[in-house]
Residue, then its C-alpha position, 0 to 999 in steps of 0.5 A: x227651178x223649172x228647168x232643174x225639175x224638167x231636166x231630172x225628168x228628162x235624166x231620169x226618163x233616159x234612165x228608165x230607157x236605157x235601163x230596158x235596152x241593157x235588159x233586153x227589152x225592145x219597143x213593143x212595134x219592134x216585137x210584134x213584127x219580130x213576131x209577125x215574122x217569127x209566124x209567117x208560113x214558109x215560102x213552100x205554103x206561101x207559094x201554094x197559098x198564092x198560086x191556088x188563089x189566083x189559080x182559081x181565081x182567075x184561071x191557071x194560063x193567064x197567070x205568070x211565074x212573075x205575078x205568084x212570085x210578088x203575090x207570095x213574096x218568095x225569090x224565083x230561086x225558091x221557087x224552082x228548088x221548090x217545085x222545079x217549074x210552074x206546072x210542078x206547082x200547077x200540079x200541087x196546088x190541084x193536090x192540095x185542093x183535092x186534099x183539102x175537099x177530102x178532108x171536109x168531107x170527111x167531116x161532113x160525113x162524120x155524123x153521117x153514118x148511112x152510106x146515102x147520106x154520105x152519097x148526098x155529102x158530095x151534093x151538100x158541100x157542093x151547094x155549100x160552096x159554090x156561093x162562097x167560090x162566086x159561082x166560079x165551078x169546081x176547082x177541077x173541072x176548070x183546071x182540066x178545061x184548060x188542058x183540053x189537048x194536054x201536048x206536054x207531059x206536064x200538061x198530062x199531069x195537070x189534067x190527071x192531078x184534077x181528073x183524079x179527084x173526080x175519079x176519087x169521087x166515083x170511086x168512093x160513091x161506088x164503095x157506099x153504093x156497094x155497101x147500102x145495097x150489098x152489090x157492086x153499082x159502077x153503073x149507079x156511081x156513074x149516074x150519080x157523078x154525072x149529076x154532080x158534074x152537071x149540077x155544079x156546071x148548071x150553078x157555074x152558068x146560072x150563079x144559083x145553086x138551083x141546078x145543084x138542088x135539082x141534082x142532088x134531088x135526082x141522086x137521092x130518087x136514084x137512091x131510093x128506087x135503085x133496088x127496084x131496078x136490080x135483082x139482087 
């Protein structure tokens, strides 16, 4: 009597089973790695991701094609029709970073309508990130130490791709200098960039973000008795 019960169970078990494979349906371990699969980044952005990780991380020289290609899971052949070389994806990962501090910036600035305080933003996201980096400096700054005698004109690019941001920041600066004092600053810009360089250089070695305060308070008496110093 109990084995009858127990094999109508079992028939109608596999009923129910073979019932949900004819209408399609699939263990749920089997559709979520569907999915998982389905929202996986393309080899493109996984390069990338992978590549600016360990870039950063522990330096551009040091890194192999062999290590970015495990750590992405992309075929070399994906690569090379991607980005042609490493030094091609040297070059975008330090566009995308620029990119990237752009866009937060921009952000930071959003409620920030005084050209001043959009200046000390540039300080500001600094503090902000230097302990989340571990005190590993600006992103830019070690990628052109790297290529201190670029021999290659790839190496040129590099070295232009992260000396672009840095001219991007003095640029900017020198526009909302102009336009708090109503007169063309190149000279106070300058100033102003090399306290962001020394203040994020002075966190790099001393892992405080004491010499990031004392720049940003240097760049915000520069900008309040700037006007004393010129004839407008």
């Amino acid at each position: 009597m109990t084995d009858a019960v127990s094999g109508t169970s079992t028939r109608k078990s596999s009923t129910r089973t073979a019932g949900k494979q004819a209408s399609g349906q699939e263990p749920r371990s089997r559709s979520t790695g569907g999915s998982k699969r389905r929202s996986r980044p393309g080899p493109r952005q996984r390069l990338l991701e992978s590549a600016t990780r360990l870039f950063t991380t522990e330096g551009i020289r040091v890194i192999g094609i062999d290590r970015i290609l495990r750590d992405a899971d992309v075929a070399k052949a994906s690569l090379y029709s991607l980005f042609g070389s490493k030094d091609n994806l040297v070059v975008a990962c330090i566009e995308e970073l620029d990119k990237d501090w752009r866009r937060r910036w921009e952000e930071m600035c959003a409620d920030r309508p005084k050209p001043e305080d959009r200046i000390l933003a540039f300080f500001d996201m600094a503090i902000a990130d230097e302990p989340k980096e571990n005190f590993r400096g600006s992103h830019f700054q070690n990628a052109a130490s790297e290529y201190p005698r670029p021999d290659t004109d790839s190496e040129h690019r590099i070295r232009q791709a992260a000396l672009e941001h840095r001219r991007w920041c003095r640029d900017t600066m020198a526009d909302l200098l102009t336009e708090k004092f109503g007169y063309a600053s190149r000279t106070l810009a300058d100033q102003l960039i090399v306290f962001l360089d020394g203040g994020i250089a002075g966190s790099k070695m001393s892992r405080t973000v004491s010499p990031l305060e004392t720049a940003r308070e240097l760049a915000k008496q520069l900008l309040y008795t700037a006007p004393m110093m010129y004839t407008i």
